[in-house]
C-alpha positions as CSV (number, residue, x, y, z in Angstrom):
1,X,71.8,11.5,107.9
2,X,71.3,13.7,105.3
3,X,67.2,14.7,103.7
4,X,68.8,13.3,100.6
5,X,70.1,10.2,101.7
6,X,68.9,6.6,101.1
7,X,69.9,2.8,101.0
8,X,69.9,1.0,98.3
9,X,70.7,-2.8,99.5
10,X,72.5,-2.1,102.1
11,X,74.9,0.6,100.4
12,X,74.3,4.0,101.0
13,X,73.8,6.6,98.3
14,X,74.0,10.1,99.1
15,X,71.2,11.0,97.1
16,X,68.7,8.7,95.3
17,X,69.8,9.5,91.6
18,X,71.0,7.1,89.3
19,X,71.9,7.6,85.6
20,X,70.7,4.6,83.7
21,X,72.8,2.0,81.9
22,X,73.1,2.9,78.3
23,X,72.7,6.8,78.9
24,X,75.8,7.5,80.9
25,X,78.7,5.2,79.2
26,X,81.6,4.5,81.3
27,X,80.6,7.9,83.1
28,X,84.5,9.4,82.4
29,X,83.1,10.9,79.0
30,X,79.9,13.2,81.2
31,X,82.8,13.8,84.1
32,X,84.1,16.1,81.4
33,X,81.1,18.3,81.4
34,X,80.7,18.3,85.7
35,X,82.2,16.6,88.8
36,X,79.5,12.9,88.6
37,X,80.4,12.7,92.3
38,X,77.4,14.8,92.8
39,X,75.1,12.0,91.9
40,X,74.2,9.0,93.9
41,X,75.9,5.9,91.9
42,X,75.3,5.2,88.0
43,X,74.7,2.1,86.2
44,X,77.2,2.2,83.1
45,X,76.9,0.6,79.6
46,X,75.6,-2.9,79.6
47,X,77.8,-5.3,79.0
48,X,78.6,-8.7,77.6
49,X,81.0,-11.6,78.1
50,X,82.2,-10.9,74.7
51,X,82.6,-7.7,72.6
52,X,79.4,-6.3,70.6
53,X,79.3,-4.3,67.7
54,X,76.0,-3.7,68.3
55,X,73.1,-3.7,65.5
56,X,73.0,-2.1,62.2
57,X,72.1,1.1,61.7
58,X,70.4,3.6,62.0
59,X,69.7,2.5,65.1
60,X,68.4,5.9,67.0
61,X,65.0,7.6,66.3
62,X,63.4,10.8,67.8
63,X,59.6,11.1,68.4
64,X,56.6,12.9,70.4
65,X,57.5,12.9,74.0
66,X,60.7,10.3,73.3
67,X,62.8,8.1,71.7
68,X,63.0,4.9,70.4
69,X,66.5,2.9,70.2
70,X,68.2,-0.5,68.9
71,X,71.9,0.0,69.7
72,X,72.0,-3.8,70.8
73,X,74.1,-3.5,73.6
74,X,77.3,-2.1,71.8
75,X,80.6,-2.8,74.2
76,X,84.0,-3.9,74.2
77,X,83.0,-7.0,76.7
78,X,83.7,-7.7,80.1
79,X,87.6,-8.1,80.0
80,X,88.1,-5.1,78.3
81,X,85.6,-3.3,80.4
82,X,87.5,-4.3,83.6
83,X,91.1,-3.5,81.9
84,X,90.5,-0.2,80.3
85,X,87.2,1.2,81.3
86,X,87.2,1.2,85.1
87,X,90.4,2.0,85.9
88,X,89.8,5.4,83.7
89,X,86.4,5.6,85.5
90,X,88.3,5.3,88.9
91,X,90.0,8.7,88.3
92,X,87.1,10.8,88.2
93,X,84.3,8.6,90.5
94,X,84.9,8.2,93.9
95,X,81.4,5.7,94.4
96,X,80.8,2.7,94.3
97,X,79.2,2.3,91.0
98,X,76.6,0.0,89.2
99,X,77.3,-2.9,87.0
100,X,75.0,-3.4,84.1
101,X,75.0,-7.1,82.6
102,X,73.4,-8.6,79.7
103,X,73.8,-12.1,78.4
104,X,72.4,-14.9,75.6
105,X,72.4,-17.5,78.2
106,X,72.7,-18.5,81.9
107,X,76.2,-19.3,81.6
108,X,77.1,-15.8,80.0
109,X,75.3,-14.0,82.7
110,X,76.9,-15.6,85.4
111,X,80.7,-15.5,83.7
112,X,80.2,-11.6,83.1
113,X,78.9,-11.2,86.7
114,X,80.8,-13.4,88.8
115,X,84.2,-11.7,86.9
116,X,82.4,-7.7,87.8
117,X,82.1,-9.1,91.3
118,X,85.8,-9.3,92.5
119,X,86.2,-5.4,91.0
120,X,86.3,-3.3,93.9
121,X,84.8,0.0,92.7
122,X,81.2,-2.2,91.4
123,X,78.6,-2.0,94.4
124,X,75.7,-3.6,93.1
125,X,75.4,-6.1,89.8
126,X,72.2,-4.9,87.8
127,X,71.2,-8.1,85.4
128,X,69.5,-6.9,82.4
129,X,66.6,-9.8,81.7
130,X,65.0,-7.2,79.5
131,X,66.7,-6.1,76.9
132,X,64.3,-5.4,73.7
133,X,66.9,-4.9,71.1
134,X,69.0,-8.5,70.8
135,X,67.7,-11.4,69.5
136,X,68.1,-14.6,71.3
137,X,69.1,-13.0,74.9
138,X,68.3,-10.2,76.8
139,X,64.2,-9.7,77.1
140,X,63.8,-13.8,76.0
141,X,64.9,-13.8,80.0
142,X,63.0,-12.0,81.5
143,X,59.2,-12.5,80.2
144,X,59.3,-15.6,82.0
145,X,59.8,-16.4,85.2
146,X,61.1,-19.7,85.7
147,X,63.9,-17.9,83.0
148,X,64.3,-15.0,85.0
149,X,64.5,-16.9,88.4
150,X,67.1,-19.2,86.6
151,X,69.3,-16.6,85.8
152,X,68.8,-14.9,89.2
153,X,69.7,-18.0,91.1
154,X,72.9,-19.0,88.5
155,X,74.3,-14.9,89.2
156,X,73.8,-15.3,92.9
157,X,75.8,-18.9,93.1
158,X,79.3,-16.8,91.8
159,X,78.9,-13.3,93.7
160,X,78.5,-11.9,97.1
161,X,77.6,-8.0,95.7
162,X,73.9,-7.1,95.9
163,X,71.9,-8.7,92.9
164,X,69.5,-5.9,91.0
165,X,67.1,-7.8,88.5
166,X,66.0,-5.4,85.3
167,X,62.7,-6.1,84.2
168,X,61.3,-5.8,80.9
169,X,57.7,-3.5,80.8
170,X,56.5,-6.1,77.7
171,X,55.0,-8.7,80.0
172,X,51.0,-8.6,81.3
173,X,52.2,-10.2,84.5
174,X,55.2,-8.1,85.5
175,X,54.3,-9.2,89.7
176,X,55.2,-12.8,89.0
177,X,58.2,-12.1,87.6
178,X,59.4,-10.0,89.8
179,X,58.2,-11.9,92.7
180,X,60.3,-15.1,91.1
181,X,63.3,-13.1,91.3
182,X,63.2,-12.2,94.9
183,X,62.1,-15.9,95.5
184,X,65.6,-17.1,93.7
185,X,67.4,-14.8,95.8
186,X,68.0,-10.9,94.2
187,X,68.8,-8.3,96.5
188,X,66.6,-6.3,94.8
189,X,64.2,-5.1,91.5
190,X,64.8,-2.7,88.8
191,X,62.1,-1.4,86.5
192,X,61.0,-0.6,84.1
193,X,63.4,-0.8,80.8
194,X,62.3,0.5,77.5
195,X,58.9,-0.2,76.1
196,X,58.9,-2.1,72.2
197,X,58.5,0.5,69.8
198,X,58.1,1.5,66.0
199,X,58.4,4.0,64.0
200,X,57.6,4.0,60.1
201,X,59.2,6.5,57.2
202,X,56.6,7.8,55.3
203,X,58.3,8.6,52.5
204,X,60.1,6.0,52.0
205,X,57.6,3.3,53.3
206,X,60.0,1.3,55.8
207,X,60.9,1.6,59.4
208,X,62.9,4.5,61.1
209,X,65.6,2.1,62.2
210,X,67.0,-1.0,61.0
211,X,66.3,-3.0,63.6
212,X,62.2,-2.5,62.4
213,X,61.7,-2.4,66.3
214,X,63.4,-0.9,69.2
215,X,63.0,0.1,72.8
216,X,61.1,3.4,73.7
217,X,61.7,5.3,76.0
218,X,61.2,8.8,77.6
219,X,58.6,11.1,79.0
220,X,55.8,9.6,77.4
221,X,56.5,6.4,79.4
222,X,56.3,7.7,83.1
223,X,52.8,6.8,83.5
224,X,53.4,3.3,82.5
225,X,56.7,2.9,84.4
226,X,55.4,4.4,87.6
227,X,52.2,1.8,87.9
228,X,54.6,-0.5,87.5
229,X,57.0,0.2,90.1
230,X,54.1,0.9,92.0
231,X,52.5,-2.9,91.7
232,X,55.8,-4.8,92.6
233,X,56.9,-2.5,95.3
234,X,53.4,-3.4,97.4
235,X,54.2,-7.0,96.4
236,X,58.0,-7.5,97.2
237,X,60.0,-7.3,100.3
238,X,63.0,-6.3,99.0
239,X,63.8,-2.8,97.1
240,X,62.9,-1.4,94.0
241,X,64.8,1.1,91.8
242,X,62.4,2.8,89.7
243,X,62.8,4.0,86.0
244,X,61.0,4.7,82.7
245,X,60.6,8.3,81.7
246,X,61.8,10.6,84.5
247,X,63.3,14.0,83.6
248,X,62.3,16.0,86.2
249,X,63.0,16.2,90.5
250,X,59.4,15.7,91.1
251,X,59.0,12.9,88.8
252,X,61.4,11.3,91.2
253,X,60.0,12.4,94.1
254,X,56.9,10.3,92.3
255,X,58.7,7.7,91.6
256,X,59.8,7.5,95.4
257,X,56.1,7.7,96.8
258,X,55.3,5.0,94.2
259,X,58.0,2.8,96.1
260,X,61.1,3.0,95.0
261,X,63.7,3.4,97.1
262,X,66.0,5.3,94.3
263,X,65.5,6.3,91.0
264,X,67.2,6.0,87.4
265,X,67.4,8.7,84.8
266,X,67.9,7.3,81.1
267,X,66.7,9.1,77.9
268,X,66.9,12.7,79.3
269,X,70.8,12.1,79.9
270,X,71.2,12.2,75.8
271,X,68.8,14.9,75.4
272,X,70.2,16.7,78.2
273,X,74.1,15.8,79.5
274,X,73.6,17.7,82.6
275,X,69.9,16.4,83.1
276,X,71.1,14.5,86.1
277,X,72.8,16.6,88.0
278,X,70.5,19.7,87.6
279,X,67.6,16.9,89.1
280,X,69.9,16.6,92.0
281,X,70.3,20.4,92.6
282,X,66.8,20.7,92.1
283,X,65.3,17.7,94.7
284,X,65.8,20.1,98.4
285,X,64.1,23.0,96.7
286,X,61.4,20.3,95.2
287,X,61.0,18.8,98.6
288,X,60.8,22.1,100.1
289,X,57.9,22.8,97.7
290,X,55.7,19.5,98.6
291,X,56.7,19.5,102.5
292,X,59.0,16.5,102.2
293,X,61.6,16.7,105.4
294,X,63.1,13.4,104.3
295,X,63.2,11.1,100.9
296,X,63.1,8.1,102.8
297,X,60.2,8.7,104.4
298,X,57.7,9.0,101.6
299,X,59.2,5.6,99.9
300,X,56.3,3.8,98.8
301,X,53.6,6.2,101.0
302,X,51.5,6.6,98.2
């Protein structure tokens, strides 16, 4: 087994990086730039039963330590996804890889995931209950947990692949939610996705992006993200996947100690395309550094 190594519902990864949905595409486009084999799995671009052109723009703002965005889950939609995009992805990733799923109601979740589930190459379905940019979908799930449980239980009924719940950071109770999920059956918990942000213009008055409000993300959110993991990792029993501002090999080893059993990379991927991989060249000298003989031993040790 190697120090690397961990199990992420019942899959094993070979390291415990994971680039997050939205950051990585269809990962063909960053296998350009270095062989993505080196990384654990990756979760690729959200997607929809039907195609989305996503919202108006601009839709992308910088700022201190971050970045807010309102893409609104721009993709081709599920048929297309399975027809075009994964069998180019299949020629340069050799993993099993994530599915990230979005929806504007129950039944769209479970059409999109129940039609991911019969493709070979997806290992686990991640259902996004928390997306801050749509309107009428997305985050509407999952501030509420007889929502989120609903969708959780409707996603379970058409697959047999481990269920990941995303959870939105824009809740005060973020433990009941989570908890309802692994009551309705998920296989396991990912958190956190981007804060809602704002930006204003001050010369000309209005907001940075179109959208008025969109999700932030980056380093400035760590702190947040990492309490969070931390709360519903003591209070569930099944595993956690931990996001929200990591850019560095020991903010996943903090992630880890927090309880997380591996850990997504989003906004550094577009600041950096070979973010990811140099965290994953960097985690045995990191380890090295804090005494760490084995990443699955300090998951949730804290």
């Amino acid at each position: 087994m190697d120090r690397l190594s961990t199990n992420l519902c019942g899959i094993e990864l070979s390291n415990p990086v994971i680039p997050a949905s939205g950051t990585f595409g269809y990962g063909y486009e960053f296998a350009e730039l270095y062989d993505i084999n080196i990384l654990g799995t990756f979760s690729f671009k959200g997607t929809t039963k039907d195609p989305r052109f996503g919202n108006p723009t601009p839709r992308i703002a910088e700022c201190t330590a971050g970045m807010i965005n309102a893409v609104g889950l721009q993709n081709p939609g599920v048929d297309k996804v399975i027809t075009e995009e994964l069998p180019k992805l299949k020629k340069v990733f050799h993993k099993p890889v994530m599915a990230n799923v979005s929806g504007f109601s129950v039944e769209d979740y479970a059409y999109t995931c129940e039609k991911l589930d019969r493709c070979d190459q997806v290992g686990w379905l991640e259902v996004n209950v928390s997306c801050p940019n749509v309107h009428g979908g997305g985050m509407s799930f999952g501030t509420d947990p007889k929502m989120a449980a609903e969708v959780t239980k409707a996603v379970k009924a058409v697959t047999k692949k481990p269920v990941i719940v995303k959870l939105s950071p824009n809740v005060t109770d973020i433990v009941s939610i989570a908890k309802a999920c692994e009551d309705a059956g998920a296989d396991g918990i990912s958190l956190i996705n981007t804060l809602l942000g704002m930006r204003i213009d001050l010369k000309t008055k209005r907001p940075v992006i179109a959208n008025k409000m969109g999700g932030f993300s980056g380093p400035a959110i760590l702190p947040v993200a990492l309490r969070m993991v931390y709360q519903v990792a003591h209070a569930v029993k099944i595993p956690v996947v931990g996001m929200g501002g990591v850019s560095t090999a020991e903010d996943v080893i903090e992630m880890m100690l927090a309880g997380a059993t591996a850990v997504e990379v989003g906004a550094q991927n577009l600041v950096d395309p070979y973010a990811s991989k140099r965290i994953v060249e960097a985690l045995p000298e990191t380890m090295d550094k804090y005494g760490i003989g084995n990443l699955r031993e300090i998951i949730g040790t804290a």
